[in-house]
N, C-alpha and C positions, 0 to 999 in steps of 0.2 A: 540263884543259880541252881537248875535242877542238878542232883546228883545221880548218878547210872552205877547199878550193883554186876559189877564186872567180876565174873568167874573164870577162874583159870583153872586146865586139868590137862592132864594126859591123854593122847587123844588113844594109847591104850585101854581107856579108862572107859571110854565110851562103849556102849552095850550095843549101838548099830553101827552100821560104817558110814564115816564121816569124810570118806576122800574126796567125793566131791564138791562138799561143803568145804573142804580146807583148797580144793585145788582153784575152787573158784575165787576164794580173799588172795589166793598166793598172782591170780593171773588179773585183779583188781592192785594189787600192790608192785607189780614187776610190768604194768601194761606198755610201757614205755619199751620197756628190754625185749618184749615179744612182738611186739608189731611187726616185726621183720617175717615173722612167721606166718601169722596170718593179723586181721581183721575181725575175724569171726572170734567173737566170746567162747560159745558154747564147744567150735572146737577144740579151742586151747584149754577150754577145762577139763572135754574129755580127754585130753590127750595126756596130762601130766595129772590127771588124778590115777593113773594107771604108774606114775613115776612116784609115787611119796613113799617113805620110808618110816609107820605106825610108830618106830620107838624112841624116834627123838623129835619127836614134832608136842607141841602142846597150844591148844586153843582158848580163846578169850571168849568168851559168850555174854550177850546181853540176850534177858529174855528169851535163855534158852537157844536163842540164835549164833552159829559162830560167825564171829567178827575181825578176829587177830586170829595171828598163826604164828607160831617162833619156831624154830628147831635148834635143839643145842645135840649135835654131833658131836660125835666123839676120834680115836683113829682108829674103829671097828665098823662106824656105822653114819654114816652121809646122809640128808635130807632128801636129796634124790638119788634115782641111780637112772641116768640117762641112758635109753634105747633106742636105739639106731632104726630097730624096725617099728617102732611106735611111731617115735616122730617120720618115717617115710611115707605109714602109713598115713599117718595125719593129715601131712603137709605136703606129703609127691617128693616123689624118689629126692631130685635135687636140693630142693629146701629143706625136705629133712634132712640131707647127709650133711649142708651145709650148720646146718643147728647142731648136728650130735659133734659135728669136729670142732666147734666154740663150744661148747657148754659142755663134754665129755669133761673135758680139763678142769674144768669150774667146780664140777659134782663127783666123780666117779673116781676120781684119785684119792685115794688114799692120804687121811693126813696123817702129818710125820712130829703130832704132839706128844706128848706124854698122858702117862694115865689119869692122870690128876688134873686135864687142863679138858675144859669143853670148849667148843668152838659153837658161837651162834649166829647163825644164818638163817636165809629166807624170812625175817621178820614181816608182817606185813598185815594192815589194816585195812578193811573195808570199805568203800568210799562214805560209805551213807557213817559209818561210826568215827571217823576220822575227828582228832581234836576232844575226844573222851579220857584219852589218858589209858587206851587200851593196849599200845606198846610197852607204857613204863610198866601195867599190870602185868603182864608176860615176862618182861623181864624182872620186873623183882620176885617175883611168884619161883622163876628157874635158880636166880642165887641162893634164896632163902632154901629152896626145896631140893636141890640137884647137890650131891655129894664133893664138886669139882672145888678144889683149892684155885687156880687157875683158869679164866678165862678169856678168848681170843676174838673179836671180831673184827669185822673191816667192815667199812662204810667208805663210800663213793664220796669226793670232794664238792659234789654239786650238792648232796642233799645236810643241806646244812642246821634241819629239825633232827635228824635223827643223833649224828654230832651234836648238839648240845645236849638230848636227851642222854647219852652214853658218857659225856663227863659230867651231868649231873651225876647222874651213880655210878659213877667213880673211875669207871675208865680214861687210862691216858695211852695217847698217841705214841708209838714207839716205832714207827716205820710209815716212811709214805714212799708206793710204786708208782712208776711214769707206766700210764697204763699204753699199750699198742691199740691202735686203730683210733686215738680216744673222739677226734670229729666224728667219726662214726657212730660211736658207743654216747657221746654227748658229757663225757668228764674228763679231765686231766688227770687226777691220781684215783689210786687206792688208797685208802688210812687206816693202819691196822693200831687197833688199842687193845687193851690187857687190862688185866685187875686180878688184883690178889685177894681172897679171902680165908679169916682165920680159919 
């Protein structure tokens, strides 16, 4: 079995700008959630690599290449911050307005955690790296390395790799929401899990 030397950093840490290498693994990992937007790759990478948020984001790289993307937020600072006039631009008046009134709420509110608890979102792996082990890299790299006693995430009831990778390390289940639109969106709940560390 070859093994792959997977590196994890800060995408502060990097010395040129990575957004649209991070915006392109985030619209590979969410492609399902964006099609409503458009079809076109390249727009949707330019569009929300104009939307990432440097200080809670951090990248998996193989051979120097980025391949994962995590963000652990906090309640000062959000993975995105969603623009009404980016995406109108993007997408045309209509589908952008209709994107920023879903996803405003998703990104741009405020969480109402405590200081001590990070919240991790946007995870998401590459197609070509996929089944490397470059999610579980990301997230242990942020426990072991991120100050938080407390962490929150949710994962969708359909994707059921990512669910067991999160109760493999250690995450348990403590809320599931009935989500709105969910034929639409293609899931039945939200499943928000937690994990304490010393």
């Amino acid at each position: 079995m070859k093994s792959y030397e997977i590196k994890v950093r800060p995408m502060r840490r990097f010395k040129r700008d990575v957004s649209r290498e991070a915006a392109a693994v985030f619209v590979d990992g969410y492609e399902k959630d964006l099609a409503f937007l458009s079809k076109n790759r390249e727009k949707l990478i330019e569009a929300f690599q104009k939307m990432i948020c440097p200080d809670v984001f951090y990248f998996a790289t193989l051979d120097d290449e980025i391949v994962g993307i995590l963000a652990c937020s906090n309640n000062q600072s959000r993975a995105l911050t969603i623009d009404k006039t980016i995406l109108r631009h993007s997408f045309g008046y209509v589908k952008g307005s209709i994107a920023y009134h879903f996803m405003k709420g998703e990104f741009n509110k405020k969480l109402s955690y405590q200081d001590d608890t990070g919240y991790i979102e946007c995870v998401a792996t590459a197609v070509k790296a996929r089944g490397k082990g470059i999610s579980t890299a990301l997230m242990r790299y942020v426990l072991e390395n991120e100050d938080y006693h407390h962490y929150i995430l949710e994962v969708v009831d359909t994707n059921e790799v990512a669910y067991r990778l999160y109760k493999k390390l250690g995450f348990k289940a403590f809320k599931r929401k009935k989500e709105r639109f969910s034929k639409m969106k293609g899931f039945k709940y939200r499943i928000y899990m937690e994990l304490f560390v010393a």
